[in-house]
VOBA-281705 format. One line per field, with one value per residue: residue number from 0; residue in one letter; y, x, z of N, C-alpha, C in turn. Coordinates in pm, 1 decimal, decimal comma, always signed. Atoms other than C-alpha are relative to their C-alpha. Layout:
num (NUM; ...)
residu (A; ...)
n_yy (Y; ...)
n_xx (X; ...)
n_zz (Z; ...)
ca_yy (Y; ...)
ca_xx (X; ...)
ca_zz (Z; ...)
c_yy (Y; ...)
c_xx (X; ...)
c_zz (Z; ...)
//
This chain:
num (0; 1; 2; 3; 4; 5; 6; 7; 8; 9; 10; 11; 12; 13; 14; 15; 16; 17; 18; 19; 20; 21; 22; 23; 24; 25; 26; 27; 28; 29; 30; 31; 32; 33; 34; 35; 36; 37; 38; 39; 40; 41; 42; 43; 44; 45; 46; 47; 48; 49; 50; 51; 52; 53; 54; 55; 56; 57; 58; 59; 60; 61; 62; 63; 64; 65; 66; 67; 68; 69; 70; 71; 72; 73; 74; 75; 76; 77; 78; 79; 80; 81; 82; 83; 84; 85; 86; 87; 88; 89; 90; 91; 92; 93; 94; 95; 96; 97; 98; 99; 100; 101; 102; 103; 104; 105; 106; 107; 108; 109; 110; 111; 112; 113; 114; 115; 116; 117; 118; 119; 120; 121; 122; 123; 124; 125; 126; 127; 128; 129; 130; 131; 132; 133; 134; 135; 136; 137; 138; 139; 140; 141; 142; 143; 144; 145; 146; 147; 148; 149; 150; 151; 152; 153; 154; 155; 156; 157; 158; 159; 160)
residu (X; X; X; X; X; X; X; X; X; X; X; X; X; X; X; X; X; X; X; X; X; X; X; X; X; X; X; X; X; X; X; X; X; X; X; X; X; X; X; X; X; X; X; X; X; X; X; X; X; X; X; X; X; X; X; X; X; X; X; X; X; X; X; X; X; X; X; X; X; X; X; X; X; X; X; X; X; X; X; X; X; X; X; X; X; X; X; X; X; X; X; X; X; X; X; X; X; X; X; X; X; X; X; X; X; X; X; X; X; X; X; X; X; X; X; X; X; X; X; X; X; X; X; X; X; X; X; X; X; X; X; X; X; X; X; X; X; X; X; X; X; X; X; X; X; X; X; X; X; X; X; X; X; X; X; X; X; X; X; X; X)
n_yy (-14,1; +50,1; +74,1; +20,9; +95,7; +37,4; +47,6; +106,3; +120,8; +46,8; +20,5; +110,4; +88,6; +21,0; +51,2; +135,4; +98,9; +72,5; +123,6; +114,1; +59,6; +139,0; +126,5; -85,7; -78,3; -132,8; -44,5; +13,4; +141,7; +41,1; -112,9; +0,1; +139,6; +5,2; +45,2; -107,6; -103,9; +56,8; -102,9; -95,1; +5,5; +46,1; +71,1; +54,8; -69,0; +40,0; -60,9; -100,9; -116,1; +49,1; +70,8; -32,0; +52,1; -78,1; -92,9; -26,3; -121,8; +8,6; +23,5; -43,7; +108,9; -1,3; +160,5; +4,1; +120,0; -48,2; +135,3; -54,5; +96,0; +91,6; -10,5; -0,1; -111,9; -145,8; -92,9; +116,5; -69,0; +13,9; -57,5; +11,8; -47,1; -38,4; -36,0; -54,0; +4,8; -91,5; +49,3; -13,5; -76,9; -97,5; -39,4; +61,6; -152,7; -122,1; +7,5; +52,8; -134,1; -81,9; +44,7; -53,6; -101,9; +39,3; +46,2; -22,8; +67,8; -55,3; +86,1; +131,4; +26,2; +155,4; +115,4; -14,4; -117,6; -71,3; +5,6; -18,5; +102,8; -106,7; +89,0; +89,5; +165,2; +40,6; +62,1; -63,0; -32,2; +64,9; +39,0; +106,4; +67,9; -41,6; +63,2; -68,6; +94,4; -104,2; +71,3; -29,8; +119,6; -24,1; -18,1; -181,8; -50,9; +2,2; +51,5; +19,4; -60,5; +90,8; +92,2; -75,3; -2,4; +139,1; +23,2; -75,4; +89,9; +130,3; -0,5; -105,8; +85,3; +108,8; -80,4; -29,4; -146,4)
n_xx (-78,0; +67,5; -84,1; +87,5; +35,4; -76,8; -108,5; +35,5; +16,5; -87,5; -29,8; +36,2; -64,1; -125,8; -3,3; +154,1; -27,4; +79,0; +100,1; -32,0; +79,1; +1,6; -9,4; -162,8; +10,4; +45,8; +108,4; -49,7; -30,2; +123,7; +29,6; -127,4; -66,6; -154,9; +77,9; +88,9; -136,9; -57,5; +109,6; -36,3; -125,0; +0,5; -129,9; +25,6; -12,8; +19,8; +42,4; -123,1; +39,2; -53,7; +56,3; +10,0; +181,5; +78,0; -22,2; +141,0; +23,0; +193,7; +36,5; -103,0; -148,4; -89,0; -16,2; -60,2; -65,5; -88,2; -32,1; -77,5; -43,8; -105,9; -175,5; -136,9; -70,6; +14,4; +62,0; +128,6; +126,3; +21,0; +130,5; +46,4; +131,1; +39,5; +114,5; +22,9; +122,7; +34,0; +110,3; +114,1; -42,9; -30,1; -211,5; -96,4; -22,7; -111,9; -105,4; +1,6; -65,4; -128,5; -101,4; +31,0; -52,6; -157,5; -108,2; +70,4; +40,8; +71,9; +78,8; +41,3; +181,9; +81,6; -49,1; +19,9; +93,9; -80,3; -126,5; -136,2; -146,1; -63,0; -104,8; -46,6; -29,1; +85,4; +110,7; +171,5; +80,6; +129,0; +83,9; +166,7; +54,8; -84,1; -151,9; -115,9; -91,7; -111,1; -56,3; -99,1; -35,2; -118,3; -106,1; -46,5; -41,4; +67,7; +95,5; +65,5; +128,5; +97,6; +19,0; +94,0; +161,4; +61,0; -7,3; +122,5; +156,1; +17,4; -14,0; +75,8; +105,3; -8,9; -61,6; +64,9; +71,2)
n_zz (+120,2; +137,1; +65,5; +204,6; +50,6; +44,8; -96,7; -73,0; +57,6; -73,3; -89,9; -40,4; +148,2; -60,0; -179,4; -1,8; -27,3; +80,2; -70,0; +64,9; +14,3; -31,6; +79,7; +80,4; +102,6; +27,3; +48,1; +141,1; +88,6; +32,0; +115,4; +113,7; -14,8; +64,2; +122,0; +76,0; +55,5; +117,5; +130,8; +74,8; +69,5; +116,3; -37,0; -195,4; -160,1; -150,8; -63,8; -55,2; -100,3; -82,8; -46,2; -108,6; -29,6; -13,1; -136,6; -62,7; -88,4; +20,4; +143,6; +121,9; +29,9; +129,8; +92,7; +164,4; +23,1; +95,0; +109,1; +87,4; +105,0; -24,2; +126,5; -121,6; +49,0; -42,2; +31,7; +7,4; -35,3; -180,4; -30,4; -146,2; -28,8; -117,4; -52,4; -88,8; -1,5; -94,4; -76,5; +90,9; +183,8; -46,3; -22,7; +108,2; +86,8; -27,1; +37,4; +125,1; +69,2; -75,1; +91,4; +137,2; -46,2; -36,5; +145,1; +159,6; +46,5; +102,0; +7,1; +109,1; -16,7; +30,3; -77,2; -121,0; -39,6; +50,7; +12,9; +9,5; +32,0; -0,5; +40,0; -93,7; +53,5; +102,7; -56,4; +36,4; -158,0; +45,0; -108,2; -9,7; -146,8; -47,4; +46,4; +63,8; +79,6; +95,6; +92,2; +78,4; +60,4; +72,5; -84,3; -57,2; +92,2; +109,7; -50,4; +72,3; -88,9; +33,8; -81,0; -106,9; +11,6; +14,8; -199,1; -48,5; +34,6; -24,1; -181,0; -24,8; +53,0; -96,1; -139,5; -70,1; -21,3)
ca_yy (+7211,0; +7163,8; +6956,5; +6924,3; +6624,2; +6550,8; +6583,5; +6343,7; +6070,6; +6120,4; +6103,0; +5794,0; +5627,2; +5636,5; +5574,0; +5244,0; +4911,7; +4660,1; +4367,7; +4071,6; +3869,6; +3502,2; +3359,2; +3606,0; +3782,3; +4141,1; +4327,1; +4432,5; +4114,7; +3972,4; +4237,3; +4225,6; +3872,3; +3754,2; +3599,7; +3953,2; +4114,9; +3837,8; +3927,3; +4243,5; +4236,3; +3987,0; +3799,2; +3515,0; +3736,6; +3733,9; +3883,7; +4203,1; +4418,8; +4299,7; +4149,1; +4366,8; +4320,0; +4568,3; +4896,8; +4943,8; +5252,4; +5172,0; +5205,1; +5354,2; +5113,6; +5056,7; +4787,7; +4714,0; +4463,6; +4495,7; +4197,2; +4211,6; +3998,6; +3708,5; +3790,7; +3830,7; +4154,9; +4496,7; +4673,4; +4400,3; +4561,8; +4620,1; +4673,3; +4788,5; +4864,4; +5082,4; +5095,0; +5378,5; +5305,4; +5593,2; +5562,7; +5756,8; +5888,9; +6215,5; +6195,6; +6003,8; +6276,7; +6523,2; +6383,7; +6240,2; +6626,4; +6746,4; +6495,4; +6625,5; +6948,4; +6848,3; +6656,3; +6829,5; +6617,1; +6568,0; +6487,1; +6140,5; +6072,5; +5738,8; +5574,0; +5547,6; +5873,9; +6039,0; +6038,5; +6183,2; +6081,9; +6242,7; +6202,3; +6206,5; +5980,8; +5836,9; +5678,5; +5688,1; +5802,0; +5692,6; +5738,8; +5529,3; +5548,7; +5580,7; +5396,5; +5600,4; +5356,5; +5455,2; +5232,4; +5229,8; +5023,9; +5001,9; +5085,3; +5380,0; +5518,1; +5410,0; +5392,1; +5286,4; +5505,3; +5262,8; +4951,3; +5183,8; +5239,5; +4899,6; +4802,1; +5047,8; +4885,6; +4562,0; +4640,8; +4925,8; +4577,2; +4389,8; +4658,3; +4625,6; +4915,5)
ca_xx (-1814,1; -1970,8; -1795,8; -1911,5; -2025,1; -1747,4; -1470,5; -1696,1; -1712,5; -1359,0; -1263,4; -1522,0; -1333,9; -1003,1; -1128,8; -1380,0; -1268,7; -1276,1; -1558,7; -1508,5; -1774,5; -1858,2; -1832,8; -1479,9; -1668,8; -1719,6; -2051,8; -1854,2; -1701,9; -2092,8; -2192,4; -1906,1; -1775,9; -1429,9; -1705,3; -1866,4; -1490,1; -1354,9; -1691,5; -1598,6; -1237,5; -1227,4; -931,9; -910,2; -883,9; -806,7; -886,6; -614,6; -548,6; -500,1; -847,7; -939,6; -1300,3; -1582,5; -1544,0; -1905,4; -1982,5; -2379,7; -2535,8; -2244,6; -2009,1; -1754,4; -1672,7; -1409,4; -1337,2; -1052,5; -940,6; -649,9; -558,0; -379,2; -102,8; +157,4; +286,2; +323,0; +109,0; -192,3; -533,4; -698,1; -1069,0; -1210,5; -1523,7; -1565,1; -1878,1; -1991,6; -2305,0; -2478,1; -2749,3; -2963,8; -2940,8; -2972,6; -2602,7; -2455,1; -2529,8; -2390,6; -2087,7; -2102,0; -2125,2; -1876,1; -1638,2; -1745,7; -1668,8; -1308,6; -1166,7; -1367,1; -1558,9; -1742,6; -2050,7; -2149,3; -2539,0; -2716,1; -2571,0; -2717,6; -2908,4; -2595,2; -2269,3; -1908,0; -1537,5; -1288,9; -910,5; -690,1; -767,6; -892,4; -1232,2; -1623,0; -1829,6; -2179,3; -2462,0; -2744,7; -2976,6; -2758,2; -2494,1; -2168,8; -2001,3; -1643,2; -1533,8; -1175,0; -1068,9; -715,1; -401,8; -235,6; -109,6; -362,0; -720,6; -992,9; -1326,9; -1515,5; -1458,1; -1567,0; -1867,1; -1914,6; -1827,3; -2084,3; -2417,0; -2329,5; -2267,9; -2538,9; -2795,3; -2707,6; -2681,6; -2982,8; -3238,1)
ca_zz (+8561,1; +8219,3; +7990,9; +7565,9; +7442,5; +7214,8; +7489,6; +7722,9; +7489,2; +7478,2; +7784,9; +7834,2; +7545,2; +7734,6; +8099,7; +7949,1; +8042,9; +7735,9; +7808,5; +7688,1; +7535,5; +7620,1; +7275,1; +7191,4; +6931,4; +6867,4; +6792,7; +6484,9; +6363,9; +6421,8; +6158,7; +5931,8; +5892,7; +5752,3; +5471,3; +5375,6; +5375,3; +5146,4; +4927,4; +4917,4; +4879,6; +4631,1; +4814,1; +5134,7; +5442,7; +5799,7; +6085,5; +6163,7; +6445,0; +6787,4; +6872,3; +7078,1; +7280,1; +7280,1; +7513,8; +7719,2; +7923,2; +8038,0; +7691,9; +7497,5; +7323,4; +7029,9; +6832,1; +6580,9; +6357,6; +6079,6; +5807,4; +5567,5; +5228,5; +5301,3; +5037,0; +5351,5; +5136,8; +5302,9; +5087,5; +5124,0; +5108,6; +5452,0; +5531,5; +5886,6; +6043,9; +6380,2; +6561,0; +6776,8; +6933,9; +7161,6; +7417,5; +7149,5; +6781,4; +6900,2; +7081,0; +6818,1; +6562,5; +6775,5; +6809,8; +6427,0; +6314,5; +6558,1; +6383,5; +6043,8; +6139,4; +6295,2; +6005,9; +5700,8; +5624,5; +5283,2; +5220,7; +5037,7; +4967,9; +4950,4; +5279,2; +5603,7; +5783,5; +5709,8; +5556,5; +5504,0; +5401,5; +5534,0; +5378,9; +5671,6; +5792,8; +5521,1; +5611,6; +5529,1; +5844,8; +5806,9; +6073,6; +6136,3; +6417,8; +6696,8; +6535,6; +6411,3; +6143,7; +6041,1; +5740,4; +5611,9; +5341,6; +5108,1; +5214,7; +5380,4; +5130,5; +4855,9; +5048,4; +4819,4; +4857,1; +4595,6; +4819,6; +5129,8; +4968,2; +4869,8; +5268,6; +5354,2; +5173,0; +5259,2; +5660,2; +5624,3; +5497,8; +5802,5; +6096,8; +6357,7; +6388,5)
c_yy (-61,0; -22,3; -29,8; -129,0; -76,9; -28,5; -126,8; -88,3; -31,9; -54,8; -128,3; -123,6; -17,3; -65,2; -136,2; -136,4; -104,6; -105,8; -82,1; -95,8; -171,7; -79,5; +69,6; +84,5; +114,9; +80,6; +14,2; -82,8; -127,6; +23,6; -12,5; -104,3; +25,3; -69,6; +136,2; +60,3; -68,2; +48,2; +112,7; +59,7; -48,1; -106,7; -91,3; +145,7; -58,5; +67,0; +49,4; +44,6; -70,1; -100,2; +35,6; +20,9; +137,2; +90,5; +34,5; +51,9; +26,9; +16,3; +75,4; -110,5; +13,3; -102,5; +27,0; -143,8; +12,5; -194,3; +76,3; -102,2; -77,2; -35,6; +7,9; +170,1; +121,9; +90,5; -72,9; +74,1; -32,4; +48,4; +20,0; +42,3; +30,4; +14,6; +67,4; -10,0; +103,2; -40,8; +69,8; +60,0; +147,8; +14,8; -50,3; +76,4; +97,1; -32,8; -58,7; +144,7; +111,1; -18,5; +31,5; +152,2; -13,7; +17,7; +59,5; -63,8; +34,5; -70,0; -135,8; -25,4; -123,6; -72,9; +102,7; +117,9; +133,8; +24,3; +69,3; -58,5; +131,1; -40,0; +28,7; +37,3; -24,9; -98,4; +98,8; +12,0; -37,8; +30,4; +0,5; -17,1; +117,5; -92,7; +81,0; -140,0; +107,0; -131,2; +39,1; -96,8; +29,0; -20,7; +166,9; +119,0; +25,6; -26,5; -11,0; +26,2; -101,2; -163,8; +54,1; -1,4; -136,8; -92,1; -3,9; -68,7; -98,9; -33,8; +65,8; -140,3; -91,0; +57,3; +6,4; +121,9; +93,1)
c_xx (-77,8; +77,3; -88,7; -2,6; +151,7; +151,3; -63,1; +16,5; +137,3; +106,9; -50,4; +71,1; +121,2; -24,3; -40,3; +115,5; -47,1; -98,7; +14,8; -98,7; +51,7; +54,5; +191,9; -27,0; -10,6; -139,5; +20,5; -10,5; -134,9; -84,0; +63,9; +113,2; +127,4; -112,0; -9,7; +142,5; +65,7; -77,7; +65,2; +140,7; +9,0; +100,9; -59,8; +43,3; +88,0; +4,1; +171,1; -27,0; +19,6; -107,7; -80,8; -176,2; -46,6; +33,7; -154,1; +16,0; -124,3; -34,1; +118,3; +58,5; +44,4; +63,3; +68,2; +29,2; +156,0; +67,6; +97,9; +20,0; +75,9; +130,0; +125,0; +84,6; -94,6; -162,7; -123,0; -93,9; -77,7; -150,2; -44,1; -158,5; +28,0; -158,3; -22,4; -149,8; -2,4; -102,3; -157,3; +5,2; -2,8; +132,3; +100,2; -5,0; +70,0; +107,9; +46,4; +13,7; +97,1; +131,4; +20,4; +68,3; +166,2; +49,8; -96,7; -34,1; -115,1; -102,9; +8,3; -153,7; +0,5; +20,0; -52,5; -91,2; +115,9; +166,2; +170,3; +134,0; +82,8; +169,0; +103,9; -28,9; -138,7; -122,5; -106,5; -27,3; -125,5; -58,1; -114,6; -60,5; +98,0; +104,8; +59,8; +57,5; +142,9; +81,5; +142,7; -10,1; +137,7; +70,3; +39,0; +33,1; -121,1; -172,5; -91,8; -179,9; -151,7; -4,9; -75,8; -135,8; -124,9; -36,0; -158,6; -161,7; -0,5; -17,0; -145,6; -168,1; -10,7; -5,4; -193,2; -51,0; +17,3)
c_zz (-115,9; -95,0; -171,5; +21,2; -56,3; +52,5; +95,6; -50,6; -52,0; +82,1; +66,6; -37,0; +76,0; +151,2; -29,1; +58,1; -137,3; +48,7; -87,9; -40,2; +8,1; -116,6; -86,9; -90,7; +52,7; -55,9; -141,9; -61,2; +15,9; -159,5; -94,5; +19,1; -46,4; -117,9; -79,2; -19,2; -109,0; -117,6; -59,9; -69,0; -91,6; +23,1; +105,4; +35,3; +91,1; +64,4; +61,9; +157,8; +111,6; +86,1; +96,0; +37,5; +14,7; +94,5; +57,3; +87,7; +19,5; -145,2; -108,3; -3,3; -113,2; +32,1; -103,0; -55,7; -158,9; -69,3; -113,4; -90,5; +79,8; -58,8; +111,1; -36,0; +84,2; -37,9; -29,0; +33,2; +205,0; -37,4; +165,1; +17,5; +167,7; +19,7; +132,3; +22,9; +161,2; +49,8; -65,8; -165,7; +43,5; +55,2; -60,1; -87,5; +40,6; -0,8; -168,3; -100,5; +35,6; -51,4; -117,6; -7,2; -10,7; -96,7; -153,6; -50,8; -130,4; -3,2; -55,8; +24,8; -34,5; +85,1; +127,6; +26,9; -48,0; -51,7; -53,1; -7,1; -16,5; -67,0; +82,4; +152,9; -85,3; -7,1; -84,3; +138,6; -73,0; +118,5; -38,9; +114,4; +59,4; +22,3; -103,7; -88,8; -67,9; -103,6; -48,5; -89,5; -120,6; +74,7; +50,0; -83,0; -124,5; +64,7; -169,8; +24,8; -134,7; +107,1; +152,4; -2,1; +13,2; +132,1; +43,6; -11,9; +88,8; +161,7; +9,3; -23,6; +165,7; +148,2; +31,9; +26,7; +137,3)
//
């Protein structure tokens, strides 16, 4: 049986087992501090979302990290960062323009090897290497594709070759 790319990865994505790193961190939240999100927000922070540890499938993995204002209010800005890392840039593109495809994605030039922003869901895609980056940032309602961008550099300065 021959199976696409973009269903394998997934189907890997649902079967993976999270792994838990020694020191609690995240590959992400290595990359993209609660420092560099206050930067770019402009607000304190803190670290959202449920915490959840790295997923690793032999050299595939994903990584998130996500931070929100510390205002306590509903409609409190949010920033995230996913990381899809593939076992080569070659299969991270494919699935990176399969997703493009999907959700209509639009271009954006000047970031990474290649990039798109799609609006829902409202995210930048970015790939580098064979690292997928998917940036959100705002709120649900109101995302904010200049802070995305801004995200973007600042992660895109610090992300391993």
């Amino acid at each position: 049986m021959k199976i696409s790319l973009p269903i394998l990865s997934v189907v890997l994505s649902l079967c993976s087992i999270p792994i838990a790193r020694a020191d609690n961190a995240t590959r992400a939240s290595k990359i993209f501090t609660a420092e560099l999100a206050q930067k770019i927000l402009g607000v304190p922070v803190q670290a959202g979302g449920s915490g959840m540890a790295d997923t690793e499938i032999g050299q595939t993995w994903v990584s998130r990290v996500s931070y929100h204002a510390k205002t306590g209010a509903a409609s409190a800005p949010e920033i995230s960062l996913l990381i899809r890392h593939a076992p080569a840039a070659a299969d991270a593109k494919t699935i990176f323009e399969s997703s493009k495809a999907t959700f209509h994605g639009e271009d954006v030039s000047g970031l990474g090897d290649a990039a798109y922003r799609t609006k829902n869901p409202a995210q930048l895609d970015i790939l580098k290497g064979a690292n997928w980056l998917i940036i959100s940032a705002g709120t649900f309602k109101n995302p904010d594709t200049a802070i995305q961008e801004k995200a973007a550099r600042e992660i895109l300065a610090k992300m391993p070759n």
